[in-house]
N, C-alpha and C positions, 0 to 999 in steps of 0.2 A: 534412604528415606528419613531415618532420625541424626543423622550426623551431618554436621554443615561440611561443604565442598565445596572444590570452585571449579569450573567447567570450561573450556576454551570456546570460542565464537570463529570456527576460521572463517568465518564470511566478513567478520568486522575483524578480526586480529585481533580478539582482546577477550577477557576472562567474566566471568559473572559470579557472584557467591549465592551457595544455595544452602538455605538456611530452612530449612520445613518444618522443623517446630517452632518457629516464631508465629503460626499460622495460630498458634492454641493460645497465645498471651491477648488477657484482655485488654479490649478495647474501648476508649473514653473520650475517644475522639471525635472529628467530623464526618458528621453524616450526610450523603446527599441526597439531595432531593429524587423521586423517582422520575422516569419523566413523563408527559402530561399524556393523559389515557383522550381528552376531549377533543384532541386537532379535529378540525373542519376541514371537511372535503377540498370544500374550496373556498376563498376567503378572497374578495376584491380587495386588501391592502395587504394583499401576501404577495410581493413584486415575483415570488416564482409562479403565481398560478396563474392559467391559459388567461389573458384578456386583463392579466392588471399592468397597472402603471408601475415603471420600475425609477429607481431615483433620478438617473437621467430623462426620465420625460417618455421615454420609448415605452410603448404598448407593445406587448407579448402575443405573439399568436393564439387563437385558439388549440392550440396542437393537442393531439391524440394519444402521442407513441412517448419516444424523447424528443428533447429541446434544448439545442446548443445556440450560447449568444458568447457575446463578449462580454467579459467581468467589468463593473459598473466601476470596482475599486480594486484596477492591478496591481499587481507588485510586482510585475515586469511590464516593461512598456518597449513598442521596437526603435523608437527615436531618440533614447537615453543618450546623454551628450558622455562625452570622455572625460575623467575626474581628475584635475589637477596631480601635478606631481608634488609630491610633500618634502620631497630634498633628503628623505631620511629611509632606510630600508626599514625600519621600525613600524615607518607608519604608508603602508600600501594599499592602494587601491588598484581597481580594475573597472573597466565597464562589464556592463549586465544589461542585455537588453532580453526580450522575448514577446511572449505575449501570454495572455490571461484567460480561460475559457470556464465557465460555467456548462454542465450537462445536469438538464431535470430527466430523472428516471421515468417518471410516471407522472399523469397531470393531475391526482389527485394527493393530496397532500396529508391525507392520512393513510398513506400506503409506506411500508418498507421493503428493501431487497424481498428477505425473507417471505412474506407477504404477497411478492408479487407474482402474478403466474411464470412456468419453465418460456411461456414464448417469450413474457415483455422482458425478463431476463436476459433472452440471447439478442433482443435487439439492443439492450444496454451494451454487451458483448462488442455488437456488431459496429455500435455505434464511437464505442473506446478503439476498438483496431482502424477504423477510418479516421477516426482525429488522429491516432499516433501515425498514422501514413501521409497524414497534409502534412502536418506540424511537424514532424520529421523530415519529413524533404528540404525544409530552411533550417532547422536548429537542431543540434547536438544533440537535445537532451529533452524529453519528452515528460514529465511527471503526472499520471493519473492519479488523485488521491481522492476518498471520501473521510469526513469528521463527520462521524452518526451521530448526536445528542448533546444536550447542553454542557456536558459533562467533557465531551474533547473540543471545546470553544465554536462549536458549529451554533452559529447564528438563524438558521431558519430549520422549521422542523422539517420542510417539505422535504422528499426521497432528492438527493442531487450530490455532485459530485463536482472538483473543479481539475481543469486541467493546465497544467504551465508547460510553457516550452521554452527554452531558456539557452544563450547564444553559451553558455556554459557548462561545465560538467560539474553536478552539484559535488557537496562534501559524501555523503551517504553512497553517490555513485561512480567516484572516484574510488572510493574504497574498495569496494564490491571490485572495481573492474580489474584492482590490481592483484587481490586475494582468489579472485579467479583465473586471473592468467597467469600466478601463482604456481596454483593447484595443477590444471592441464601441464605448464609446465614440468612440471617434478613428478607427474603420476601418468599424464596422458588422456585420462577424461575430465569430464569438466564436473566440477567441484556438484555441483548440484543436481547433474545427473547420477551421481554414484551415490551421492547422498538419499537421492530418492528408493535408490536399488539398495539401498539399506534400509532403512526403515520401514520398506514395503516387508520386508524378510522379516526384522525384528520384529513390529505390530505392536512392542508395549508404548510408541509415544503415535497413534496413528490414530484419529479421528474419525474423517471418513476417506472412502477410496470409490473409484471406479475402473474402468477399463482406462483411461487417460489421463488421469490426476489420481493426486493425494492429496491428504492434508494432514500434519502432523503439528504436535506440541513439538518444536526444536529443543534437540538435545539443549541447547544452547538459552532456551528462550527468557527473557527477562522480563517481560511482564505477565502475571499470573496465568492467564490464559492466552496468552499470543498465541498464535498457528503459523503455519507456511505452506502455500497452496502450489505445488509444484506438478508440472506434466513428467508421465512417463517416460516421454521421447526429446529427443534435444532439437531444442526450439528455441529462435531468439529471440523472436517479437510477437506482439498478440496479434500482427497483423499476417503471419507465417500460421497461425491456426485455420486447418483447414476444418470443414463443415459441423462433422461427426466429434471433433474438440469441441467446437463452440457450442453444441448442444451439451454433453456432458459438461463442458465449463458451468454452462447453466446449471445443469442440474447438482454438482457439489455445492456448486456455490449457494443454491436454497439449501442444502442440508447442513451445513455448515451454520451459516446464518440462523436457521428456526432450532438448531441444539443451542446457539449462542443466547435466542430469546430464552428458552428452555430454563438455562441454567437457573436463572433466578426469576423467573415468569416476569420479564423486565423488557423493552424493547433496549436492546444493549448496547450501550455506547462503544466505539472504534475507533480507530484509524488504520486507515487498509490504503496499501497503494501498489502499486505493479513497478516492478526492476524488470527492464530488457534489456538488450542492447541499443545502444544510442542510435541517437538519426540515422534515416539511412541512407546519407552523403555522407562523402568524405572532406576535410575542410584542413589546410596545411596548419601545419604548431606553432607557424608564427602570424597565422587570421588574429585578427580582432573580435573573431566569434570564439575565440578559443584564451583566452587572457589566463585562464588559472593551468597548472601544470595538472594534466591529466592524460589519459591513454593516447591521445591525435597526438601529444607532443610523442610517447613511448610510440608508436606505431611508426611518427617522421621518423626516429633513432632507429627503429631498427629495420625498417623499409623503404624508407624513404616516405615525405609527405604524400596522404593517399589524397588522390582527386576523383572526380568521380565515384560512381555506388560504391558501397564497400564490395567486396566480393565474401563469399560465404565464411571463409576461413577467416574473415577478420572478423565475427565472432564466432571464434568456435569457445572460447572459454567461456562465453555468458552462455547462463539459462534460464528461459523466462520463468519469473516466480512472482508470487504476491507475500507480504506481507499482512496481518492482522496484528494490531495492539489493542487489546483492548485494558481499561484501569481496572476495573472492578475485580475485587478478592474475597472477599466472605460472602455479601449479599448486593443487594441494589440499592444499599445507603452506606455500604463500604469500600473504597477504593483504597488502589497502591501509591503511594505517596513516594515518589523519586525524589527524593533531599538527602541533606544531609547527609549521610556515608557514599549515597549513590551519586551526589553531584561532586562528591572533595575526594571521592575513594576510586570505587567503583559499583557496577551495576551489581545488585542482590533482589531476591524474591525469597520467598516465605512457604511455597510450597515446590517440591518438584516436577518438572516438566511431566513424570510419570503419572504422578497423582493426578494432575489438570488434564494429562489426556484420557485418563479412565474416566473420571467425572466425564467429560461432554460424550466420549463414546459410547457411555452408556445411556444418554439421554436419548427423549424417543425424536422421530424424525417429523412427529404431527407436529404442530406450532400449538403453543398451548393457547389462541385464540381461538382457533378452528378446532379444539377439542370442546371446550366450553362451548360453543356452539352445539 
């Protein structure tokens, strides 16, 4: 806890430094803004609430529950043309096609995760494993992510989340899939279920738990308070969570979230997103849905190109997990700044994973809105 180390990531294959007395050295730096306590229920020029105009022209449903449309401004599109060849191995390109999805959590717009009740929670739940089982049936790769707050470049306050699905295997899940079949390889279980059977045991980086999840500070983790929400049993997709998960999903998932407000009485900014296993077709290594080298090409080499559903054992190495990054390190006008040693070196943090998990452990599980109340 006082002496700086460096710690291995085998889920990324690379090292972090942990340095936890730099957490004591003053600071003179930038401060951020909190974020804004006033949001409106509901606001007719807020393109996410029930009944406004969104920039394309289209009117929003008045809906109840969620609300999934297509993103107004994608960064994958399914009609993406083939990209010249450049004559030089230097300079490579690929096609990228997919598609782009928006999900509003709740129609009111001053609501968060945390916030919201265990039911509208598990229809979020209910609502992320049915998009990954459409959008999985044509593309590879499925990404659920949420940016909470001004502060991780999320442009509207309202509760929402976006989803890509992408004829590719990104860079982040490339990696994972090969450090995972890795792991099973050389050991025989899968990397993050064993991982979970340890920490359950150890308890000093463990957050909260229930009968079907955890959530821990990773040994490993590089931003101050990161976590990693993992089920007990081996599981590949959110769409493989049967009922009695998806309620307990729910319910970590609020506690989880209302320690995160907790920690500095701040609605806290994120980025959270879900790693499963990829689409659940199979597509040969030499598709044009598959351009960059990732597991379809490993899985042609050593089984030959799979057609059709995958079968269960092609992933047995993935485990489904979540991800949390959150910036913020001292207070709710201090964040962790990645530059400089962390962009020319490598990743460092300032306090140890141990310490970040006893802090939110011990916070209470009320949300400190509904306390003041």
């Amino acid at each position: 806890a006082e002496h700086q180390h460096a710690r291995y990531n085998p889920l990324r294959d690379d090292w972090v430094l942990v340095s936890a007395h730099r957490v004591k050295r003053p600071w003179q730096g930038q401060l951020e803004k909190p974020p804004p306590e006033d949001v409106p229920r509901w606001d007719p020029n807020n393109p996410l609430c029930p009944g406004a105009t969104r920039a394309n022209g289209k009117v929003n449903p008045q809906y109840e529950g969620t609300f999934v449309f297509p993103n107004d401004f994608p960064a994958l599109q399914p009609d993406a043309p083939e990209p010249g060849d450049s004559g030089h191995p230097l300079f490579r390109a690929a096609a990228a096609r997919g598609v782009c999805k928006v999900m509003c959590f709740h129609p009111w717009s001053d609501l968060t995760l945390p916030l919201m009740s265990l039911a509208e929670i598990r229809a979020v739940i209910d609502a992320w494993a049915e998009l990954a089982a459409e959008l999985g049936a044509s593309y590879p790769w499925v990404q659920i992510f949420e940016n909470k707050g001004a502060m991780m470049g999320c442009s509207n306050p309202h509760p929402h989340c976006q989803v890509w699905a992408s004829s590719f295997l990104p860079n982040e899940a490339r990696l994972e899939d090969r450090t995972q079949r890795q792991h099973l390889s050389q050991h025989g279980v899968p990397m993050l279920l064993e991982y979970a059977e340890q920490e359950a045991c150890r308890k000093e980086r463990l957050v909260v738990e229930n009968t079907d999840w955890l959530v821990v500070v990773p040994y490993w983790a590089t931003w101050p308070y990161q976590t990693l929400l993992l089920p007990r049993r081996h599981i590949c997709r959110l769409q493989d969570l049967h009922e009695g998960e998806r309620d307990s999903l729910a319910s970590i998932m609020q506690r989880l979230l209302i320690k995160y407000d907790n920690l500095f009485e701040v609605s806290f900014p994120y980025s959270m997103g879900w790693h499963g296993e990829w689409g659940g077709w199979g597509i040969p290594a030499t598709s044009h849905l598959c351009p960059f080298p990732g597991p379809h090409a490993v899985a042609a080499f050593l089984t030959g190109a799979p057609t059709g559903p995958y079968l269960e054992e092609d992933c047995g190495h993935w485990q489904l997990h979540a991800h949390y990054y959150p910036p913020l390190l001292r207070s709710a006008t201090v964040r962790k700044f990645m530059v400089g040693y962390e962009m020319l070196a490598q990743a460092q943090r300032d306090l140890t994973p141990e310490q970040a998990a006893e802090r939110l452990r011990s916070l209470p599980e009320v949300h400190y809105k509904q306390r003041a109340k």
